[in-house]
C-alpha positions as CSV (number, residue, x, y, z in Angstrom):
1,X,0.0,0.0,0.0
2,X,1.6,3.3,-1.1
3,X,2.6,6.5,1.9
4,X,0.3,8.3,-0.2
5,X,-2.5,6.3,0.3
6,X,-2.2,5.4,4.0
7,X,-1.6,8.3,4.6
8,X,-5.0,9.5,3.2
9,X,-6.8,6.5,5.2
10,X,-5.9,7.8,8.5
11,X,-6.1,11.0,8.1
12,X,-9.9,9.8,7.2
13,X,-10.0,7.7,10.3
14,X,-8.9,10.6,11.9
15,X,-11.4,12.8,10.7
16,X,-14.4,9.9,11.3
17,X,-13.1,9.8,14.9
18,X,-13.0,13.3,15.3
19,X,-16.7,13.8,14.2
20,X,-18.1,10.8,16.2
21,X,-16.1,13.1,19.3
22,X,-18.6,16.0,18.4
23,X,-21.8,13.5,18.6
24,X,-20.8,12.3,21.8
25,X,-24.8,12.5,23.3
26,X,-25.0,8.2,23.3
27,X,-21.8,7.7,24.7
28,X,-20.8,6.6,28.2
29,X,-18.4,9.2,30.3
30,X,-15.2,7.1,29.9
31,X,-14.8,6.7,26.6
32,X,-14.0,10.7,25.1
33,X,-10.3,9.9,27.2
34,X,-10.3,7.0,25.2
35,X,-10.7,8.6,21.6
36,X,-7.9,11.0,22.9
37,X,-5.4,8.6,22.8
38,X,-6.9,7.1,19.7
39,X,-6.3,10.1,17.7
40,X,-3.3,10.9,19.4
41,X,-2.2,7.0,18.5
42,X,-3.2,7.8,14.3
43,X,-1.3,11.0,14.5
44,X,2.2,9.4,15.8
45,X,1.2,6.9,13.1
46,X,1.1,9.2,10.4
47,X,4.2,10.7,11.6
48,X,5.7,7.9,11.3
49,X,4.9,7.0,8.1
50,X,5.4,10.0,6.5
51,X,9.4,9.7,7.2
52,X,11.3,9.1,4.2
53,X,12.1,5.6,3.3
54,X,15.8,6.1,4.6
55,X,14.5,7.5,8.2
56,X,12.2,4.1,8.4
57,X,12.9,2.2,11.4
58,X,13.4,-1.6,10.1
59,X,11.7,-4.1,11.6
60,X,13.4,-6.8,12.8
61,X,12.9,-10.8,13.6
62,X,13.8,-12.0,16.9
63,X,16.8,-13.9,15.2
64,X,17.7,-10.9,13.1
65,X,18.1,-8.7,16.2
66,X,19.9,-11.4,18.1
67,X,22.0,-11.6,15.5
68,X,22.9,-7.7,15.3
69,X,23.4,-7.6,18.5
70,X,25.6,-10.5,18.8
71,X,27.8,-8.9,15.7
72,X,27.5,-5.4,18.0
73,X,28.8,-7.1,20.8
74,X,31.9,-8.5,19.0
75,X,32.4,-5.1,17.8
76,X,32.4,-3.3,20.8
77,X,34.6,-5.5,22.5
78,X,37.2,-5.4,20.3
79,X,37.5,-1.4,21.2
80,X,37.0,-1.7,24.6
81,X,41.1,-2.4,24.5
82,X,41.8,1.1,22.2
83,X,42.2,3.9,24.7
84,X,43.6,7.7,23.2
85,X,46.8,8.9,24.0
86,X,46.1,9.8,27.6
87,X,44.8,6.2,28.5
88,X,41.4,7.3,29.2
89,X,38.4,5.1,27.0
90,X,35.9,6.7,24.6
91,X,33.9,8.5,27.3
92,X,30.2,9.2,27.6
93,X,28.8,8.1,24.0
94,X,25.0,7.4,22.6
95,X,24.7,4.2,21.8
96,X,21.6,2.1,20.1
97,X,20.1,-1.1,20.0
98,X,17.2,-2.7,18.0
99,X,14.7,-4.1,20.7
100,X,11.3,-4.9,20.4
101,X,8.7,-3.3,23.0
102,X,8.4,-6.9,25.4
103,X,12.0,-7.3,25.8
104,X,11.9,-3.6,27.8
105,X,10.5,-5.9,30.5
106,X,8.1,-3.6,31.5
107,X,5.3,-5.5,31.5
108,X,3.7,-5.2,27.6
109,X,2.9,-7.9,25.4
110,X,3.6,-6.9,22.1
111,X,5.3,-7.0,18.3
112,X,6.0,-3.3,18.2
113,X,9.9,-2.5,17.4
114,X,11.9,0.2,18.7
115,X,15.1,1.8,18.5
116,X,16.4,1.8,21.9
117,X,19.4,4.3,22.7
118,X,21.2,4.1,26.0
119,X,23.9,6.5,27.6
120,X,27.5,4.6,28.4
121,X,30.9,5.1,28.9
122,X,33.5,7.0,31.6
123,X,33.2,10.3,32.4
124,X,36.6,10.6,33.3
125,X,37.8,13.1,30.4
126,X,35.0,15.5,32.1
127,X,36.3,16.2,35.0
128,X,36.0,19.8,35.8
129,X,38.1,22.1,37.5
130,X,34.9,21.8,40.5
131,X,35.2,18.2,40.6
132,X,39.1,18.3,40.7
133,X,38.4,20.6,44.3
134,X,35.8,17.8,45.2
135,X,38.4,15.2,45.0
136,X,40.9,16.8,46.9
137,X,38.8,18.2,49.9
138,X,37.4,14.3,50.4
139,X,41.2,12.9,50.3
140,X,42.2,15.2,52.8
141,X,39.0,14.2,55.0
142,X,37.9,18.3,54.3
143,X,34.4,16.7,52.9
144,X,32.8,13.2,53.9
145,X,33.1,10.6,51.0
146,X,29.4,9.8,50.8
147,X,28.5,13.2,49.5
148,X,31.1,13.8,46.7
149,X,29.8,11.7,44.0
150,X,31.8,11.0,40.6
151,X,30.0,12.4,37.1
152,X,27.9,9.6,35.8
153,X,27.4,9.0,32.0
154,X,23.8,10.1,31.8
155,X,20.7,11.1,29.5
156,X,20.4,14.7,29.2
157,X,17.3,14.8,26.5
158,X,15.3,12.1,25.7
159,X,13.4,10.7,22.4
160,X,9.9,11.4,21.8
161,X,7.3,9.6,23.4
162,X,6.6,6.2,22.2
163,X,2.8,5.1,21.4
164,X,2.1,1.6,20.8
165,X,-1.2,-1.2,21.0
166,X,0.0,-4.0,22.7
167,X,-1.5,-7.7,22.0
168,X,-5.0,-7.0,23.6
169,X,-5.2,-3.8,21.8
170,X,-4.7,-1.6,25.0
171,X,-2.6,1.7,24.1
172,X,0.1,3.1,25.9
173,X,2.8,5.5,26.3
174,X,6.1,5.3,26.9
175,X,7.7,9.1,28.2
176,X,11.3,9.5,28.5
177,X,12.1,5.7,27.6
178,X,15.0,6.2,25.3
179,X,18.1,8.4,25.3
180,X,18.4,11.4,22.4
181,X,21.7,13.6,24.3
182,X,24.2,12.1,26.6
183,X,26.5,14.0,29.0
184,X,28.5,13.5,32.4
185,X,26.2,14.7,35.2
């Protein structure tokens, strides 16, 4: 079925749902929140599908994704060994995953596909002039060691939300599940 097409369909679900909202005088109280999410649901779909074919996130088989991550892994081992000049790693770096919605382990049964980014890495090469002080008043007992903490490789934005049907055709929402920024915090 062509973008174009689609496209058009849901934009004419949209627009049926939309109007049934305005005729609302046979419903029962609960279900207006309902169509709210339906017609927010259609509008990330349309979103998505209006990307252009080389923004598409593929869709992977359980055995493909195993597979890419198993060829990631290899990967990434081999440069955990490389360090720069200094001897410090590659610090605090985005990193991404193809994952499918279940394997989150957050309860939803589902065959929705994600891409799932995920902060990691040392935030050694960060160290500021503030956490150089830190350091020094704690090893000359100046400072308790409990309250000086070391920068952590953390999310600093986050992807849009993600909206998915799971197997029984409940929606949800997923806020803040997937890095966009990293930095040392």
């Amino acid at each position: 079925m062509g973008g174009g097409l689609v496209s058009s369909l849901l934009l004419t679900v949209h627009a049926t749902i939309l109007l049934s909202l305005s005729q609302t005088a046979n419903m029962p109280e609960g279900y207006p929140d309902q169509f709210d999410e339906v017609a927010d649901f259609i509008q990330d779909t349309i979103k998505r599908l209006r990307r252009p074919p080389d923004k598409q996130t593929p869709i992977f088989s359980w055995q493909e994704r195993s597979q890419q991550n198993t060829a990631t892994n290899i990967e990434n081992s081999s440069k955990k060994g490389r360090r720069n000049q200094k001897g410090k790693n590659r610090g605090c770096v985005l990193t991404e995953m193809h994952l499918n919605v279940t394997d989150l382990d957050l309860g939803y049964e589902t065959k929705e596909d994600l891409i799932f980014r995920y902060c990691s890495g040392s935030c050694d090469e960060a160290e500021t002039t503030y956490d150089k002080i830190l350091k020094n008043l704690t090893r000359k007992k100046k400072l308790v060691t409990d309250k000086v903490r070391q920068a952590c490789c953390r999310p600093t934005a986050f992807d849009d939300d993600l909206s998915f049907l799971d197997d029984n055709l409940v929606y949800h929402i997923l806020k803040k599940h997937s890095a966009k920024r990293c930095g040392c915090v």
